[in-house]
Legacy VTK file of the C-alpha trace (Angstrom):
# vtk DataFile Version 3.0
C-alpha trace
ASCII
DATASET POLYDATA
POINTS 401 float
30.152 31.743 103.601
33.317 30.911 102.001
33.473 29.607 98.429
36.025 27.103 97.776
39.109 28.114 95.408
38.290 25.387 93.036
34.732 26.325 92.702
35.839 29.735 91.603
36.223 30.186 87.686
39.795 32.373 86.371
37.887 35.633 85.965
35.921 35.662 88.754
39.101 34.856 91.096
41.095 37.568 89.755
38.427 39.655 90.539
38.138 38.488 93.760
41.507 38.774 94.637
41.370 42.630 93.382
38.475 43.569 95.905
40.279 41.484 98.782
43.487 41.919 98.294
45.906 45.556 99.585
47.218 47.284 96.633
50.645 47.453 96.446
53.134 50.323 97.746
55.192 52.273 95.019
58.241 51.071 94.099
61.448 53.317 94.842
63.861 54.326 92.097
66.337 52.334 94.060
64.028 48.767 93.975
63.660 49.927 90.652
67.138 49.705 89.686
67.785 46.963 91.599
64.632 44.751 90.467
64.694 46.053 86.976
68.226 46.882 85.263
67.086 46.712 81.952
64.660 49.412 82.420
67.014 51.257 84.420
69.019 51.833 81.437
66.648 52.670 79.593
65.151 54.778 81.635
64.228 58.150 80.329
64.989 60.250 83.575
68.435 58.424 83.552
68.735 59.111 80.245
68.592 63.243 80.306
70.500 63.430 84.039
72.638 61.177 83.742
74.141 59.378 80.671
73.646 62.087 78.087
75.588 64.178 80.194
78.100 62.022 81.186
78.924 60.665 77.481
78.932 64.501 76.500
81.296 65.148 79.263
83.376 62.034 78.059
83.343 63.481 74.737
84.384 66.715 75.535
87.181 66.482 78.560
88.425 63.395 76.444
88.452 64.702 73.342
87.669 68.611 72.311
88.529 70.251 75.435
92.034 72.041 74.682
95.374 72.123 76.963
95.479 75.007 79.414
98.876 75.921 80.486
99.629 78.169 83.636
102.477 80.357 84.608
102.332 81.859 88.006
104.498 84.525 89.248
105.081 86.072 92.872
105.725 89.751 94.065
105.306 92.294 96.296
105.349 95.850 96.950
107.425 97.668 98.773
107.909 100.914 100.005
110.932 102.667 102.538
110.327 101.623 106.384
108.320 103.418 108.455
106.385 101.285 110.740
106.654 98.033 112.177
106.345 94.389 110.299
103.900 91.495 111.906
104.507 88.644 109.776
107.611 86.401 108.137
107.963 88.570 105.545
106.939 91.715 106.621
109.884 90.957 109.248
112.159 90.462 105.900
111.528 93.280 104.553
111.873 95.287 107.681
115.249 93.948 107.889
116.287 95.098 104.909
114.487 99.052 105.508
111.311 98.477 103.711
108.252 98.155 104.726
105.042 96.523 102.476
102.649 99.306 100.850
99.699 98.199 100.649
97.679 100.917 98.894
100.365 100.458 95.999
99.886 97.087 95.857
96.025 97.643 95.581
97.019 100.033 92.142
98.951 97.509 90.942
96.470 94.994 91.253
94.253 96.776 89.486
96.166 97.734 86.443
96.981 94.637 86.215
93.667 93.539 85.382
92.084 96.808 83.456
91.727 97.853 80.100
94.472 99.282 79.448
97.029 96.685 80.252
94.713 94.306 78.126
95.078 96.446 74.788
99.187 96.613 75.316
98.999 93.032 75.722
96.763 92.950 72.498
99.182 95.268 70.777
102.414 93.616 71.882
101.672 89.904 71.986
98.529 89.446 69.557
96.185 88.410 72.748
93.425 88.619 70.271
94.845 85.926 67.427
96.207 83.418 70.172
92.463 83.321 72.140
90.642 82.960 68.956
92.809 79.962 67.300
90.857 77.805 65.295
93.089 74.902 67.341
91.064 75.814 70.669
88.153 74.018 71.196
84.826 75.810 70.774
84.007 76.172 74.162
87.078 77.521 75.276
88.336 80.062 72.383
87.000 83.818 71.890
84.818 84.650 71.375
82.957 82.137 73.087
79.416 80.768 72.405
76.706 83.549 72.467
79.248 86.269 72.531
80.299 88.697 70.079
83.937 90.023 68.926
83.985 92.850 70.951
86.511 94.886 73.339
84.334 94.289 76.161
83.745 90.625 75.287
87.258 90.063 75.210
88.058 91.973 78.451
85.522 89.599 80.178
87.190 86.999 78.089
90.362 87.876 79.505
89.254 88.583 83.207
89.193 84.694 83.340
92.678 83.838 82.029
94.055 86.259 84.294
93.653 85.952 87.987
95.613 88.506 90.279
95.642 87.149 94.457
96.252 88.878 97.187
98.117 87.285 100.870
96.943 90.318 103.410
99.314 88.540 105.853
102.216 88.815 104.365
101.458 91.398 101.328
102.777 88.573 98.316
100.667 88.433 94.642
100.408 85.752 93.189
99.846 86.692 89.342
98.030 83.496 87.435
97.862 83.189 83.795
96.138 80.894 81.754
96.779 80.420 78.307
96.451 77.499 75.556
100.071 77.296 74.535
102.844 77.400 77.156
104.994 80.428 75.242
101.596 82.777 76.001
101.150 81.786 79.459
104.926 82.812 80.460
105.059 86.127 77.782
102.092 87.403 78.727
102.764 86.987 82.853
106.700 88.344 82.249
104.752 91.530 80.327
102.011 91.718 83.140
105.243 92.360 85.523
106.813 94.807 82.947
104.197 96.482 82.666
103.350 96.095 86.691
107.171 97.800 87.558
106.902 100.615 84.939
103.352 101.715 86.623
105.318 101.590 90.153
108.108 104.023 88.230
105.679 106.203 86.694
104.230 106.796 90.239
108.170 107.165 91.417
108.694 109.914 88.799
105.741 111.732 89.068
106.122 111.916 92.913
109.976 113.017 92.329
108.515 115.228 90.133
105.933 117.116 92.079
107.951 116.622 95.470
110.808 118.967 93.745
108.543 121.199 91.918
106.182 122.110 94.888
109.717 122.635 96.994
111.123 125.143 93.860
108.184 126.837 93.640
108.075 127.616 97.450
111.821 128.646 97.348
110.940 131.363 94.228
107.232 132.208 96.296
110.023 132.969 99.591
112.380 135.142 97.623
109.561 137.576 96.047
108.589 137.701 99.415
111.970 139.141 101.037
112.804 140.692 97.858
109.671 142.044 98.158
110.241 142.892 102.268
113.486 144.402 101.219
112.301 147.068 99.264
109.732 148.439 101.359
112.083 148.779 103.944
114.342 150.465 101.641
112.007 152.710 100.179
110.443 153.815 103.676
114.426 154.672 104.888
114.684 156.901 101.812
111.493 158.119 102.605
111.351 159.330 106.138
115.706 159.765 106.363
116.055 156.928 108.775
118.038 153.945 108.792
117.479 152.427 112.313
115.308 154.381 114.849
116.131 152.316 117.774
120.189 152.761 117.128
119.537 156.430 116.056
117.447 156.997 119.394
120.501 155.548 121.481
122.733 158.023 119.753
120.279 161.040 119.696
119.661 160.016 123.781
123.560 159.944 123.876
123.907 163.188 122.774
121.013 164.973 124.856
122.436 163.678 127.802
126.259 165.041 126.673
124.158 168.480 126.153
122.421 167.803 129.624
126.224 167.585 131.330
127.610 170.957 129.807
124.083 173.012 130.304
124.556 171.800 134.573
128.233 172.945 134.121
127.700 176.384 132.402
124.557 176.850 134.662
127.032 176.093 137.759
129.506 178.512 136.258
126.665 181.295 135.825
125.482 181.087 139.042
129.582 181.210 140.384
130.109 184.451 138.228
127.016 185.904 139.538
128.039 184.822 143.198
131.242 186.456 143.134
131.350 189.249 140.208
127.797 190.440 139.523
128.860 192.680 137.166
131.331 190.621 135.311
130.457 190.924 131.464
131.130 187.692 131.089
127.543 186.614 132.445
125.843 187.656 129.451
127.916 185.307 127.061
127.594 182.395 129.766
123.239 182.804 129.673
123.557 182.991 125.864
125.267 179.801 126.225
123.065 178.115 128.620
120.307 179.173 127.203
121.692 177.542 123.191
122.423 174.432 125.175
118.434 174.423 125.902
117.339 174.780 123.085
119.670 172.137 120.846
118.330 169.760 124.122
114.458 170.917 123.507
115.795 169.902 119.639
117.393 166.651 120.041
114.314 165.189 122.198
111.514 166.808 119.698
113.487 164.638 117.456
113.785 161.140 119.294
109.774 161.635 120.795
108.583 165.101 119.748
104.467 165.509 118.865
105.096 166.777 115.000
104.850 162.661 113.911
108.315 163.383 112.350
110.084 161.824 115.256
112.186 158.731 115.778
109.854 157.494 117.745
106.682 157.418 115.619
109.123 156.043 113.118
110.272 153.315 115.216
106.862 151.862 114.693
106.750 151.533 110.648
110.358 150.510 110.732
109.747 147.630 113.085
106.630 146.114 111.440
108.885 146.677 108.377
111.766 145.311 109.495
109.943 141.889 111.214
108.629 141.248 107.424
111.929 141.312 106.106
113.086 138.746 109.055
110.049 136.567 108.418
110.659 136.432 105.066
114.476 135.335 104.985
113.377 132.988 107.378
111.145 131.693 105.039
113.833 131.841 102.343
116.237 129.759 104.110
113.364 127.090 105.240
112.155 127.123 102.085
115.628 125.931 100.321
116.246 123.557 103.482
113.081 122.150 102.253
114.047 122.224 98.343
117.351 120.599 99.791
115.544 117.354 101.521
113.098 117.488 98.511
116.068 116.393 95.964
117.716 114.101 98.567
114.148 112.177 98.989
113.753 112.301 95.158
117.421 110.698 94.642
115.644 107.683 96.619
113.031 104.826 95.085
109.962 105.555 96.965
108.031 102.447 95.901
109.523 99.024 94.351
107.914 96.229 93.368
110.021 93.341 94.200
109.930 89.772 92.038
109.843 86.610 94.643
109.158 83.963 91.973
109.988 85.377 88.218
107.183 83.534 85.728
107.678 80.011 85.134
107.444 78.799 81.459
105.154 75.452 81.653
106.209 72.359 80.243
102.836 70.294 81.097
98.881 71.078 80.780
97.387 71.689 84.487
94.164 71.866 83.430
91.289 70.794 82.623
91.449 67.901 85.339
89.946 65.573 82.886
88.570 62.960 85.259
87.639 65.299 88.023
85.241 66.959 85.862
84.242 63.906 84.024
83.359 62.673 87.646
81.853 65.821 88.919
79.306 65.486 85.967
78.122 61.705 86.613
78.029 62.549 90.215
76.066 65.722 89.727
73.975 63.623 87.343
73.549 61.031 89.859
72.337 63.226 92.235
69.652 65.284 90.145
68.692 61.809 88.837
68.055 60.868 92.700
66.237 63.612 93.908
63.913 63.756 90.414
63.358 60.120 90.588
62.046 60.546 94.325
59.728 63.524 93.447
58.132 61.881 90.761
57.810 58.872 92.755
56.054 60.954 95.688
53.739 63.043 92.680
52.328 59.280 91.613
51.665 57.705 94.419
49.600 60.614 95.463
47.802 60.719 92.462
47.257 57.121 92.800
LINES 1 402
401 0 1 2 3 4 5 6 7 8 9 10 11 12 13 14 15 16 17 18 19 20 21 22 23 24 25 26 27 28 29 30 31 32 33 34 35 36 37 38 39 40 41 42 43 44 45 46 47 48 49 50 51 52 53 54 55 56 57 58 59 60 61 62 63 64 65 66 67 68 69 70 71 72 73 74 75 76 77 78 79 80 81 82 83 84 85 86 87 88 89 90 91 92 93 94 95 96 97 98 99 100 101 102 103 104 105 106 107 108 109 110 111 112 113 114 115 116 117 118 119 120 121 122 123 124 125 126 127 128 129 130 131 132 133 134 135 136 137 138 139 140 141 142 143 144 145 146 147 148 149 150 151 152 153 154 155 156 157 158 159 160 161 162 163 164 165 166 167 168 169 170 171 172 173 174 175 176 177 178 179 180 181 182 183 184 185 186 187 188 189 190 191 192 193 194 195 196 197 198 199 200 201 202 203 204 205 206 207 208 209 210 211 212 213 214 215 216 217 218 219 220 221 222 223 224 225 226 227 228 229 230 231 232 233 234 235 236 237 238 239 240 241 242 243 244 245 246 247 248 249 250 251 252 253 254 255 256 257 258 259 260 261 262 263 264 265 266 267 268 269 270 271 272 273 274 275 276 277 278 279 280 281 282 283 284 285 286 287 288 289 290 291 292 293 294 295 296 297 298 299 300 301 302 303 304 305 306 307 308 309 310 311 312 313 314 315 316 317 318 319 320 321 322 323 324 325 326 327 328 329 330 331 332 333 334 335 336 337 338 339 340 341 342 343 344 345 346 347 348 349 350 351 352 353 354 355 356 357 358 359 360 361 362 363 364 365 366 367 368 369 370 371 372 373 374 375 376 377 378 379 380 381 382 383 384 385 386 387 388 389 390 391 392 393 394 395 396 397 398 399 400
């Protein structure tokens, strides 16, 4: 049965409409905003996501947040050609007998950004004072918020100022440095490079160095060798009374075989006499002969390959492992100087060069901080966490509902 509206008193048609009626869906952050802007500003959410951090961000970029100035240099590192170039530059430098080193480069690089080049820049330029100037904003100067005064805090500290970038393709640095007043940024990039070329000559020199020293000490290791050689073929001459076995052989052979001719001639002449006078005293004189021309042969030959180890002979072998040391070694000698030789015509040349593209540039205007970008990066940001938050809580509500 339907009860008229009319009938119905105010209480008991409210509840009515409360039992009857569907309740209604939760209402978006976006409704929300559009339904409601005066709660949307004051809406807590909003509040911590979004406007707080915007007006903070306002407040510092436009205000606190101190000038960075930026001087960027260019170089690269070179070393004499010795392979083939596959880029622009690498076809530059080929033309002009170089060819890129990479593994130098890599040192560089890395000096560039250690320890020690940081305290010579602290030494020489004051790094310390000019990063910790009361005129820098608090964020920005050293030592930063929840850091201390340290080495190691400023080495971090200075790990972000300076920014060292490597092109693999055509083997250029680009050396960044940030620094709060433009006279920094430029000294302490033109230093960086100073300091960049005298590591590149300390590797030149030392090379040099060790190149010529490893050749001179291989020249003097050569000559106590032959000198060495030398003597021991000396001394063994002195020794066993022979100079050259093979030459002394050829002589010794020489005369055996002059001994050989007149023993067949008196023999010849013996055997005449014999023939035609057998009594002819003469035949006695003529064997006495023959037989002295024997023995000096049966002499000479003991002498050039005789069994009493005192021949030429068993000599021969001594001498000629004697001799071939003394050969080796001046053969060593004169490779050795050869090598000394190239060794001081290679250290008379640069071996590695680092070569300045773009010298430092002394800024005249304050790259960064992009003011708006980041002023813009934080309401967006905001925007977005605000979004996402909004939507969540939503979701959480209407479930508990």
């Amino acid at each position: 049965m339907l009860v008229p509206e009319s009938e119905l008193g105010g209480g008991r048609l409210s509840k009515f409409r409360a039992r009857t009626e569907k309740p209604a869906k939760a209402v978006v952050p976006w409704a929300f905003v559009v339904n409601s802007p005066a709660r949307f500003l004051f809406d807590k959410l909003f509040l911590v996501t979004v406007l707080i951090p915007t007006l903070l961000s306002i407040a510092y970029f436009g205000f606190l947040a101190s000038d960075v100035y930026i001087s960027e240099s260019r170089f690269v590192v070179r070393m004499p050609q010795r392979g083939q170039a596959t880029s622009a530059i690498g076809a530059l430098l080929q033309g002009t007998g170089f060819q890129r080193a990479h593994d130098d480069s890599f040192t560089v690089h890395d000096f560039m950004t250690s320890r020690d080049a940081l305290k010579t820049l602290d030494l020489e330029l004051k790094l310390r004072e000019s990063f910790s100037d009361l005129n820098v904003d608090f964020a920005s100067r050293f030592p930063r918020p929840f850091d201390d005064a340290s080495f190691e805090s400023l080495y971090k500290y200075y790990g972000g100022k300076v920014a060292v970038i490597f092109d693999a393709s055509s083997s250029i640095t680009t050396l960044t440095v940030r620094a709060f007043e433009p006279d920094d940024a430029f000294r302490i990039n033109q230093m960086l490079l100073a300091m960049g070329e005298g590591l590149v000559n300390r590797i030149n020199d030392r090379g040099r160095a060790d190149m010529v020293k490893y050749a001179t000490d291989e020249v003097a290791d050569a000559e106590a060798k032959a000198k060495a050689s030398a003597l021991a073929l000396a001394s063994y001459r002195n020794r066993r009374a022979v100079f050259d076995p093979d030459k002394q052989s050829a002589l010794q052979l020489q005369q055996v075989t002059k001994l050989q001719d007149e023993l067949v001639i008196a023999k010849l002449q013996l055997a005449q006499i014999k023939s035609l006078s057998p009594a002819n005293p003469q035949i006695g004189a003529m064997e006495r002969r023959a037989s002295g021309l024997e023995a000096e042969m049966a002499r000479q030959m003991s002498r050039i390959a005789g069994p009493n180890g005192n021949s030429l002979t068993d000599k021969a072998t001594e001498f000629e492992r004697l001799q071939l040391e003394r050969t080796f070694a001046d053969r060593q000698v004169a490779a050795a100087m050869t090598n000394l030789e190239t060794a001081r015509s290679e250290a008379r040349r640069q071996q590695i060069y680092l070569e300045r593209i773009v010298q430092p540039n002394k800024p005249d205007l304050a790259l960064e901080p992009r003011r708006a970008r980041a002023i813009f990066a934080t309401l967006v940001v905001g925007l977005v966490m605000w979004g996402v938050l909004s939507m969540l809580l939503a979701g959480v509500k209407e479930h508990r509902d």
